[in-house]
C-alpha positions as MATLAB code, in Angstrom:
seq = 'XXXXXXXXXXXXXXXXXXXXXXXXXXXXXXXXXXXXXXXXXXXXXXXXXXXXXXXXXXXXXXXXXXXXXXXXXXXXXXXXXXXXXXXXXXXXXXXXXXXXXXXXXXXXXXXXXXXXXXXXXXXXXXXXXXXXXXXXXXXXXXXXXXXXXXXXXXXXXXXXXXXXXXXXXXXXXXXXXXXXXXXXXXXXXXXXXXXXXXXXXXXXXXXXXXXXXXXXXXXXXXXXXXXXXXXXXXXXXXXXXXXXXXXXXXXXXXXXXXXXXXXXXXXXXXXXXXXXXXXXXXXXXXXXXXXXXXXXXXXXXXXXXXXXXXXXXXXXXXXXXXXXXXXXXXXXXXXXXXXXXXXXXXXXXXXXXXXXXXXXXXXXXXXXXXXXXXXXXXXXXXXXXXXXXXXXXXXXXXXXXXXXXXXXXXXXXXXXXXXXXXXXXXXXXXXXXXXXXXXXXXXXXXXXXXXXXXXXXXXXXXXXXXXXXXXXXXXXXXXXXXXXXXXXXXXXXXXXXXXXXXXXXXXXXXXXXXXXXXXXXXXXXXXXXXXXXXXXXXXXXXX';
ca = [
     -21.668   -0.441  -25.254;
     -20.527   -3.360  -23.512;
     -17.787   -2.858  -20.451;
     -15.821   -5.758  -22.007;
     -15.944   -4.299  -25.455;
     -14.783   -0.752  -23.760;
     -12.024   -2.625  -22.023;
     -11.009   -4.777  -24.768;
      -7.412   -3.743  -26.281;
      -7.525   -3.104  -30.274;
      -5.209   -5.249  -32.512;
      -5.326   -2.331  -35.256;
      -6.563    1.482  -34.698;
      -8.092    3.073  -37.940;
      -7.370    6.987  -38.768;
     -10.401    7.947  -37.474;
     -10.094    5.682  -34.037;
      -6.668    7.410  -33.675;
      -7.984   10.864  -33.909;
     -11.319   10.218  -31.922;
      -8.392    9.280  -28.944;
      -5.879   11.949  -29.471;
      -9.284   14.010  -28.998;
     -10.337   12.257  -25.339;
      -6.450   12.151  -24.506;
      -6.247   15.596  -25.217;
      -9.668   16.876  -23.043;
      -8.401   13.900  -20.231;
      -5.487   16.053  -19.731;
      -7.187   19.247  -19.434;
      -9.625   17.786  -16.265;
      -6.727   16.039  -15.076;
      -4.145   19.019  -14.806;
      -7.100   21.614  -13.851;
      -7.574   19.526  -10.714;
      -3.827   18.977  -10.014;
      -3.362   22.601  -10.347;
      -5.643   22.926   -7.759;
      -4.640   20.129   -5.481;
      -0.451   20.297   -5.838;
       2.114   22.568   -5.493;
       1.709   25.812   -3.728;
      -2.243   24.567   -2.982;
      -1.233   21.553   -1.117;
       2.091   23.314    0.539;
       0.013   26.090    1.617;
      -2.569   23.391    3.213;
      -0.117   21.463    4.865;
       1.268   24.640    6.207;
      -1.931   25.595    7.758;
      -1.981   22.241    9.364;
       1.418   22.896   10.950;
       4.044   21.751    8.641;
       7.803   22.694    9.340;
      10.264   22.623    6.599;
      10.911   18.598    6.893;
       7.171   17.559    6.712;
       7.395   19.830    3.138;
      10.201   17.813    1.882;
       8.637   14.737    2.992;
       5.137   15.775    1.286;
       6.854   16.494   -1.431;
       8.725   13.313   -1.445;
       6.244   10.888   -0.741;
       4.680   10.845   -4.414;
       8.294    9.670   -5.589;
       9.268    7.388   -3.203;
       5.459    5.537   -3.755;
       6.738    5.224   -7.399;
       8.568    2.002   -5.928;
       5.821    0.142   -6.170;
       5.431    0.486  -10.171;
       8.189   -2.529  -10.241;
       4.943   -5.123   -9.189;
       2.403   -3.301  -11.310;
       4.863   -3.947  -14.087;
       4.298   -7.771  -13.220;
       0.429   -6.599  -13.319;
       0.395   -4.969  -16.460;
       2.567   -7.468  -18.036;
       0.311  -10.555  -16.952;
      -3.031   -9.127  -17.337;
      -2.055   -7.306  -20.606;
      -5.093   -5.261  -20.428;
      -3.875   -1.727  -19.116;
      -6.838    0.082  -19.570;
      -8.482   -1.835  -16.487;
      -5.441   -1.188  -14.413;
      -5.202    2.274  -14.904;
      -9.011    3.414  -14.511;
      -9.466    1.347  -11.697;
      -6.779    2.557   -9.512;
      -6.672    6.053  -10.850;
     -10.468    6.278   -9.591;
      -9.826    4.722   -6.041;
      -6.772    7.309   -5.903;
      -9.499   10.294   -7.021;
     -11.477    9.587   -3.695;
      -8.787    9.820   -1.772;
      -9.288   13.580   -1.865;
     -12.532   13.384    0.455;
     -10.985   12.432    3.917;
      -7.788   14.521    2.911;
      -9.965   17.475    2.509;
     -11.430   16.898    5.784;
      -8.663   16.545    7.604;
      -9.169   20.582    9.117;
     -13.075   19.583    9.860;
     -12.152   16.526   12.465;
      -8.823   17.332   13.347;
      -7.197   19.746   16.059;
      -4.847   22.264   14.044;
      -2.421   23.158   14.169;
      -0.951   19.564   15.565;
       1.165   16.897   14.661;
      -2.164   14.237   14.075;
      -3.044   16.505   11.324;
      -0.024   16.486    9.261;
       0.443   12.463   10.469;
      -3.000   11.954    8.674;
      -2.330   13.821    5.506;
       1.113   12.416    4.907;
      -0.512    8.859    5.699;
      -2.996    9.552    2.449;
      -0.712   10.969    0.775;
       1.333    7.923    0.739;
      -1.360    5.803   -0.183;
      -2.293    7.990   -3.031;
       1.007    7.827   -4.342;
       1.200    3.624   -4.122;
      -2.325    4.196   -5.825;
      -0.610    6.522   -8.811;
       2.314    4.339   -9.332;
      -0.286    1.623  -10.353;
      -1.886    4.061  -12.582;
       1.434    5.591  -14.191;
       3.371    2.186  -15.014;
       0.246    1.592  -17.480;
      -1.014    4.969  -18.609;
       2.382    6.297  -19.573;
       3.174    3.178  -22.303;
      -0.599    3.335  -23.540;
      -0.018    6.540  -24.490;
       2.792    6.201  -25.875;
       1.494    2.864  -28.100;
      -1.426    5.680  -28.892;
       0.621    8.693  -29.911;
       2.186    8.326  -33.192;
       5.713    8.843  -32.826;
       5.843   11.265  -35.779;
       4.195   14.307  -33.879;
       5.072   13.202  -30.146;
       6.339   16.855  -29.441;
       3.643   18.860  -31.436;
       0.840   16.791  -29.857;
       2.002   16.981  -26.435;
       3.103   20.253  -26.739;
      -0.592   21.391  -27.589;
      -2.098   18.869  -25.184;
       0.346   20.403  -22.016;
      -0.451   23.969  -23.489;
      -5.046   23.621  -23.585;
      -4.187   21.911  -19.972;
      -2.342   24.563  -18.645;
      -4.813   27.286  -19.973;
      -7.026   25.652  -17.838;
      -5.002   25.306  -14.814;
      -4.242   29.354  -14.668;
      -7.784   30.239  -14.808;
      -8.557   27.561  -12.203;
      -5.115   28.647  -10.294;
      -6.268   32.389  -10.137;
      -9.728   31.405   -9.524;
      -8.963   29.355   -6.519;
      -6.654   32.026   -5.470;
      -8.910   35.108   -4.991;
     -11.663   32.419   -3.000;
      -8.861   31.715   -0.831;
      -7.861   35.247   -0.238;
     -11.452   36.104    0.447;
     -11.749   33.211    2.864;
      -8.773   33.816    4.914;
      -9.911   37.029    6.049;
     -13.802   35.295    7.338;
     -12.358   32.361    8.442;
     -10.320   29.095    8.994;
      -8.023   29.268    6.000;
      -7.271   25.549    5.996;
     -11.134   24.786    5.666;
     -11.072   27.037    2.284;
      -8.424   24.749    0.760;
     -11.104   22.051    1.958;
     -13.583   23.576   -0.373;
     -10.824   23.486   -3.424;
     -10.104   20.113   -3.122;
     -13.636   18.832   -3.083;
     -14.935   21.013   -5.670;
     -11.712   20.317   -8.149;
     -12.812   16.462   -7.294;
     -16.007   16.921   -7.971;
     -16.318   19.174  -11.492;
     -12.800   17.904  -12.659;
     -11.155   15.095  -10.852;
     -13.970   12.292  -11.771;
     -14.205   13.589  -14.898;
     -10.771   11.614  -15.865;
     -11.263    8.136  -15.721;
     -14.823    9.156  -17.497;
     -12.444   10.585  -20.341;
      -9.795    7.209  -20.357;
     -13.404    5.341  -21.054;
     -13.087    6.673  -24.569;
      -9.621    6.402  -25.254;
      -8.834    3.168  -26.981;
      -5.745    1.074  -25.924;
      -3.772   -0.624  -28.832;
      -2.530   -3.827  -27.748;
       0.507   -4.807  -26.342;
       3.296   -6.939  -28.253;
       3.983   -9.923  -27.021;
       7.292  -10.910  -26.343;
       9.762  -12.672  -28.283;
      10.847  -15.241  -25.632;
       6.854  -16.042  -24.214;
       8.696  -17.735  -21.386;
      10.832  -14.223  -20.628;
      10.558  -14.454  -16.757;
       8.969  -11.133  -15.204;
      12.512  -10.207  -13.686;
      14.019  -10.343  -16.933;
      11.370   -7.909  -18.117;
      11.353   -5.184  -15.721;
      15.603   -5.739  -15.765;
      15.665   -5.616  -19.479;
      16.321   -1.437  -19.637;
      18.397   -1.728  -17.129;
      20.555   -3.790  -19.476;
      20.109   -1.630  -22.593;
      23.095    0.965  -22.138;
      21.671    4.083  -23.964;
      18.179    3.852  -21.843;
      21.035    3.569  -18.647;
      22.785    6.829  -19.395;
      18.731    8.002  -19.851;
      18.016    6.957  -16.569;
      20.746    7.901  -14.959;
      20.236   11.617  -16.152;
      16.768   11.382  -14.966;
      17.972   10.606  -11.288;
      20.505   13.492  -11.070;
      18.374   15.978  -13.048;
      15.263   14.951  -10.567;
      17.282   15.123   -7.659;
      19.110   18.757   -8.432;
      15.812   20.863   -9.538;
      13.428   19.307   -6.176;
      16.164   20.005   -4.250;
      14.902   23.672   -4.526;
      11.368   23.485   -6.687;
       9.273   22.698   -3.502;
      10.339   25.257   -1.443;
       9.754   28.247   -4.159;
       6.615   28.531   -2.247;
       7.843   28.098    1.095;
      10.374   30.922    0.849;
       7.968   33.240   -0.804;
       5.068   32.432    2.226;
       7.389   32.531    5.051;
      10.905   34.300    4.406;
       9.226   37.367    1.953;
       5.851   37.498    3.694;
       4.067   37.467    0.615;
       0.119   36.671    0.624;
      -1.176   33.904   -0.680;
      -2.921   35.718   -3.775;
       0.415   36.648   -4.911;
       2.077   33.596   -5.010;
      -1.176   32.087   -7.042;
      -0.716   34.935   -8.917;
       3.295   34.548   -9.707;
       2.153   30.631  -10.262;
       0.441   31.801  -13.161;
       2.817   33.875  -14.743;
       4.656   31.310  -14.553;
       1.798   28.657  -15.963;
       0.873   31.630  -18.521;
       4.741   31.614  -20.284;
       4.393   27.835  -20.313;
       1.906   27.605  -22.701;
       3.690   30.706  -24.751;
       6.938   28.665  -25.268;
       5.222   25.440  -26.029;
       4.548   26.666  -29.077;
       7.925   27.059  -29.972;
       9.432   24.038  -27.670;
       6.934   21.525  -29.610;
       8.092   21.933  -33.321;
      11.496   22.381  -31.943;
      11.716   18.493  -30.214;
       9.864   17.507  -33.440;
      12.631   18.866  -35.465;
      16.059   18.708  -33.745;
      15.188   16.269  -31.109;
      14.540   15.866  -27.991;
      18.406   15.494  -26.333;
      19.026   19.005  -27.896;
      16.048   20.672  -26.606;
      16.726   19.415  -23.075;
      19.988   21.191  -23.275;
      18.550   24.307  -23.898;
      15.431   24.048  -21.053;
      17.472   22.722  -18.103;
      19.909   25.820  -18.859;
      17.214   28.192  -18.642;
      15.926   26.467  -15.665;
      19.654   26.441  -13.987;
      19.771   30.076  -14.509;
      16.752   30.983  -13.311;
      18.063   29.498   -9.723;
      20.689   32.042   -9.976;
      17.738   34.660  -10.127;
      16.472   33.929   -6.614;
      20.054   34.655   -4.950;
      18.978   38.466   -5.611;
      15.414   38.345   -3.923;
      17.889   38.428   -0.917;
      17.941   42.096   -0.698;
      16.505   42.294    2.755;
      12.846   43.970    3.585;
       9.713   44.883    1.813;
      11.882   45.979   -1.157;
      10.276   47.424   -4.240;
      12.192   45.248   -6.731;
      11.183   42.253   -5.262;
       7.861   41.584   -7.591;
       9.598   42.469  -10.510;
      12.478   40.038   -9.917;
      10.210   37.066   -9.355;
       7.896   37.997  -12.009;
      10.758   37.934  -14.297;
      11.988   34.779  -12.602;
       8.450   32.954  -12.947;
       9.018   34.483  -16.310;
      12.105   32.433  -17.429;
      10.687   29.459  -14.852;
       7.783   28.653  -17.184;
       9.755   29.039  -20.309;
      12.274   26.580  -18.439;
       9.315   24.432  -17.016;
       7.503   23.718  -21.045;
      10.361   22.904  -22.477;
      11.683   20.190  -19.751;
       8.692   18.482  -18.968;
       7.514   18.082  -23.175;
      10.945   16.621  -24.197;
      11.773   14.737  -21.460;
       8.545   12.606  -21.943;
       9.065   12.718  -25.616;
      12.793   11.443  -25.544;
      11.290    8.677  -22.778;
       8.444    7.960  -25.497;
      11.269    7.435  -28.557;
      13.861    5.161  -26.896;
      10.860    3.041  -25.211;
       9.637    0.267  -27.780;
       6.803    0.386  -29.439;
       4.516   -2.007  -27.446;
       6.970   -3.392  -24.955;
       7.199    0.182  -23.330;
       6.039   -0.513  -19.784;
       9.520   -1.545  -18.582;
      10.796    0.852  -20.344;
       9.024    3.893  -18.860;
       8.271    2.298  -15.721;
      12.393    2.366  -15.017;
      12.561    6.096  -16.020;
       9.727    7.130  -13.907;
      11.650    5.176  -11.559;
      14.909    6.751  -11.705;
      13.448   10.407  -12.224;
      11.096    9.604   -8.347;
      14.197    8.471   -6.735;
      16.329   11.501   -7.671;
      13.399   13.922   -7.119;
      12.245   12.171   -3.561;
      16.061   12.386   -2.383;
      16.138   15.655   -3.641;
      13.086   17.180   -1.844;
      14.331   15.693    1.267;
      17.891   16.398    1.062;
      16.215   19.856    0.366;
      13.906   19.641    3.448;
      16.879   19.222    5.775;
      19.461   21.566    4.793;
      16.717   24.320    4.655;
      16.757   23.338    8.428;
      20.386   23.234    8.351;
      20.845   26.218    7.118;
      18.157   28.629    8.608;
      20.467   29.483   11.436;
      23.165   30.654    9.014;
      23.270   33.776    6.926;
      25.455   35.890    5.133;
      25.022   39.886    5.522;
      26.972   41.962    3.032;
      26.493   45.964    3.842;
      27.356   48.928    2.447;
      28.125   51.922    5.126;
      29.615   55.347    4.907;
      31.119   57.203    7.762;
      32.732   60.413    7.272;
      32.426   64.523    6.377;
      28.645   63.947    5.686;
      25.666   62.146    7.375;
      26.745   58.399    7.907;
      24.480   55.687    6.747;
      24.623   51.835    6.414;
      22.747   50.136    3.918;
      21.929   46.411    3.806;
      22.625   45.324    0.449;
      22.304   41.343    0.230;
      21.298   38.829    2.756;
      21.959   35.478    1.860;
      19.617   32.924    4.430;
      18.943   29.008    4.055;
      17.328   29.326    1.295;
      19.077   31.657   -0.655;
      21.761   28.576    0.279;
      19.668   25.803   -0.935;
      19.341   27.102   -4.157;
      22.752   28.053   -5.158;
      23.554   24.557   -4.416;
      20.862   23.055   -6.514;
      22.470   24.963   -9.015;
      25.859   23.529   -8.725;
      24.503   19.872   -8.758;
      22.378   20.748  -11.548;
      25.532   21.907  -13.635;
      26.519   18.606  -12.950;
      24.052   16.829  -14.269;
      24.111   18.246  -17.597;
      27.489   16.211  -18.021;
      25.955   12.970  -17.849;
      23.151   14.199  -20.461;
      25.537   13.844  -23.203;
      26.112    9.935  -23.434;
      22.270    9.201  -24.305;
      22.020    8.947  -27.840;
      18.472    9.749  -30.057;
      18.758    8.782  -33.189;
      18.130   11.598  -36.030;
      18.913   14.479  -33.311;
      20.876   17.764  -34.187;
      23.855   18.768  -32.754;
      23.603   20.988  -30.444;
      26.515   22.978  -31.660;
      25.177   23.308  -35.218;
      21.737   24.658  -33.181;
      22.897   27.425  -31.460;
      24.937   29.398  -33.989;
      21.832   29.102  -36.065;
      19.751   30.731  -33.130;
      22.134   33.305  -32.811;
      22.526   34.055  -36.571;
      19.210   34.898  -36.402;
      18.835   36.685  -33.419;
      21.536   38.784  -34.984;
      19.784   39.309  -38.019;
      16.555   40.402  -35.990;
      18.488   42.969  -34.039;
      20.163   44.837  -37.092;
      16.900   44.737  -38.499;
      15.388   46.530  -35.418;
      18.648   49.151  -35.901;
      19.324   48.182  -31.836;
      22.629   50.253  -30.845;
      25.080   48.840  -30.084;
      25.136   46.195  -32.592;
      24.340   42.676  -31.801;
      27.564   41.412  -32.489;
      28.965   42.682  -28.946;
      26.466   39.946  -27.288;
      27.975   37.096  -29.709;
      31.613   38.243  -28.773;
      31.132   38.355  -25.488;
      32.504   35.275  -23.330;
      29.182   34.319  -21.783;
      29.492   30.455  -22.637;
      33.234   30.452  -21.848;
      32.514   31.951  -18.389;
      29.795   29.379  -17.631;
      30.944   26.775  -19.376;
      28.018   24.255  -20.127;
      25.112   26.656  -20.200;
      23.947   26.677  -23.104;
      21.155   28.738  -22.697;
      22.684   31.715  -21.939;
      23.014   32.736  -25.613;
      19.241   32.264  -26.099;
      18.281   34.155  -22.942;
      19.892   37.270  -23.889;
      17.103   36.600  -27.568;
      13.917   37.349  -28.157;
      11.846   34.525  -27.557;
       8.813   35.908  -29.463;
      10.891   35.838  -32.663;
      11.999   32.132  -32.489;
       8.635   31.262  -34.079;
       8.625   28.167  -36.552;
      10.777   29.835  -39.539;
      13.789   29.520  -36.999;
      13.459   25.330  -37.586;
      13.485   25.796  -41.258;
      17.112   27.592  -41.329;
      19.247   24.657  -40.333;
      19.947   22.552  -43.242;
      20.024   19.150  -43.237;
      23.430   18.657  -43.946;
      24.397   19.193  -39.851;
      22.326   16.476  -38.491;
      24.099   14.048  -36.847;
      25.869   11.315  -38.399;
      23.656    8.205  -37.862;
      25.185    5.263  -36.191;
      24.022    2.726  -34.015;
      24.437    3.150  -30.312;
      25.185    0.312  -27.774;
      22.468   -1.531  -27.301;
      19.768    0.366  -28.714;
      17.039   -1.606  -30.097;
      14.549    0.576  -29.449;
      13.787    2.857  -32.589;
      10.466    0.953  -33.755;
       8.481    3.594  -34.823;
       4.735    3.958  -34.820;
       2.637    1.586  -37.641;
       0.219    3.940  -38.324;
       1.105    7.078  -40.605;
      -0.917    9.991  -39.944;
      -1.287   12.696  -42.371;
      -1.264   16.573  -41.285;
      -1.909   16.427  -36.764;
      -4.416   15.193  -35.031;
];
């Protein structure tokens, strides 16, 4: 086959041309998020670590991918002149790939630990991420021309949950060779070995996979003399995609003011090994891919807006968790709490990063999407690269400050004191994440999606059937003493807090067939929302 044919964008997509795509979409994300999972996150704050890293070269590592997303604004120029995204997209997403062979050799010339080191890796870094804004300003509205609009959250939700399968065996994997390797030698060298074997077996395998992935063309637009300012400006304009991007920034800004230094505080504060953070990771990866199953159907059938709610709550409240890992020492409740907070992370984790991409994919128009979801990835990079360095430098701040509560007892019998909680920097950061996060969820509620639930017809359902479960069970006392208790009125906008006290094994799909129809929202056109164009292509049963 030709590389112009390959290349060449497709006018009209048959069923089976659809299908054959979903297919190579679906296996491009499993390669792609196997060898993130072994080059991001706690791999790649670990690494830098090892080179020397303080607290402010993690917040600006974890910034830099973020603040590169800046430079989608001229690939939207790109895209929108050449027209022909597939190029785009594998070329620079394949330059970006090989960028992993000097970073992973970094420990082999370098002295560490040292300042050069962490200079060099935060210098490729950056020009990875200028690389990856390229690729995301086109990949993210091909897909979305691909996916049929129909079963956005059941097809992503399977797609996220085969790639993270493959990311926790590759996580745990990765995680006993490192273990092993740390005690024979340089442990930065054994991350050196991830890297290039991820690159090698998975990484290149990606832009193999895009090959076979067809692109549907792009509409043109109605004014052909539309100047490329008034093209990337035009969301910016649209007031409903606004209050969407403007949720984005404050949501991305209050969850990395915290996310990126899970890892940190678990290396450095509770002096856990490496093994068992990869291994808490994956717990974490492991109830992702169990509530996908349940957050997929659930976007598809309420909407997205609602199902936002409900994850960012979950997520909120999970930050609360990590206030009592401050009980100071080797203590033996400390595993359990952050398995159960890994628990409620990936539950928090599936459901926030399907229907955030869906809602992006339903209020960008159909093939005119690139300045659509080339301002959202905007907004969502410059909240989350302000966040992880706002982060960055109040963990600084704040490491010289701590709050000791103790419990002592002097008197007839032997005295004793007792060191109950010890609040640090961290423990600091995160409780403030959690107020800003609260925040956030205010400005959630102006964005409108049209055929979404409301949220308080939603969650009386959940709970009438979490009610019914429990009486079913015979629990003692009766389940009505959870639904009368003021849990919502105490914390006032999470909603979540009535589904965490549920069984989420028992909101399988029969809980979406017990709201009826009649509570959907009233549908009425939004300010400025033109963009509701829907898919042409009907597909029958999923791909």
């Amino acid at each position: 086959m030709r590389l112009q044919t390959i290349f060449q964008p497709k006018h009209t997509l048959s069923r089976d041309e659809v299908r054959r795509g979903l297919r190579a979409l679906t296996w491009e994300g499993i390669v792609s998020t196997g060898f993130s999972s072994l080059t991001n996150s706690t791999f790649l704050v670990a690494f830098a670590l090892a080179l020397g890293a303080n607290n402010f070269h993690i917040g600006v590592l974890a910034s830099l991918p973020f603040i590169t997303d800046l430079f989608q604004v001229p690939s939207v120029w790109l895209v929108e002149r050449l027209r022909r995204r597939k190029i785009v997209v594998i070329v620079t997403w394949f330059i970006s790939l090989l960028l992993w062979i000097p970073i992973a050799l970094i420990p082999v010339v370098m002295k560490m630990p040292g300042t050069g080191a962490i200079s060099i890796l935060l210098g490729l870094m950056a020009l990875r991420g200028t690389l990856n804004a390229l690729t995301n300003c086109g990949w993210s509205s091909w897909k979305r021309d691909l996916v049929p609009q129909t079963i956005l959250g059941r097809y992503f939700a399977r797609r996220l949950s085969l790639a993270s399968t493959a990311a926790i065996v590759l996580g745990l994997s990765a995680g006993f060779f490192l273990d092993y390797w740390s005690a024979a030698g340089s442990e930065a060298i054994g991350y050196s070995f991830v890297f290039l074997f991820g690159l090698v077996f998975l990484g290149l395998a990606s832009p193999v996979l895009m090959l076979l992935v067809p692109e549907p063309t792009m509409l043109p637009t109605a004014d052909t003399k539309t100047s490329i300012v008034r093209i990337i400006t035009s969301p910016i304009r649209e007031q409903n995609y606004r209050y969407f991007m403007k949720f984005l920034m404050f949501w991305g800004f209050a969850s990395n003011m915290a996310i990126p230094f899970f890892a940190v505080f678990m290396l450095q504060y509770l002096k856990l090994t490496m093994l068992t953070v990869i291994t808490l990771t994956m717990i974490s990866e492991a109830f992702t891919i169990i509530s996908l199953r349940f957050w997929g159907p659930f976007a598809d059938r309420f909407g997205s807006k609602i199902a936002i709610y409900f994850s960012t709550s979950i997520f909120l409240l999970s930050l609360i968790g990590w206030t009592f890992t401050a009980i100071p020492g080797n203590h033996a409740l400390i595993i359990p709490m952050l398995v159960i907070l890994h628990v409620f992370t990936g539950i928090a984790v599936a459901g926030i990063t399907l229907t955030v991409g869906t809602l992006s994919f339903k209020l960008a128009p159909y093939g005119r999407a690139t300045p659509y979801l080339t301002c959202a990835s905007l907004a969502d990079s410059a909240g989350t690269g302000l966040g992880a360095l706002a982060g960055g430098v109040l963990a600084d701040l704040f490491a010289s400050r701590a709050v000791v509560l103790d419990l002592s007892w002097a008197g007839g019998f032997q005295p004793f004191q007792l060191d109950s909680l010890h609040l640090t920097g961290y423990h600091f950061l995160f409780a403030l994440a959690f107020i800003v996060g609260m925040i956030t969820l205010r400005t959630l509620e102006a964005v409108y999606e049209k055929g979404a639930i409301q949220r308080e017809a939603v969650l009386p359902t959940l709970m009438a059937h979490f009610g019914t479960f429990c009486n079913r069970v015979n629990l003692a006392p009766d389940s009505t003493y959870l639904s009368i208790f003021p849990l919502r009125r105490v914390l006032g906008k999470l909603e979540a807090i009535d589904i965490a006290v549920s069984r989420w094994s028992n909101l399988d799909s029969r809980v979406l067939q017990v709201v009826p129809a009649a509570v959907r929202e009233k549908e009425k056109k939004p300010p400025s929302c033109e963009n509701n164009s829907t898919y042409p292509i009907v597909l029958e049963g999923e791909p």
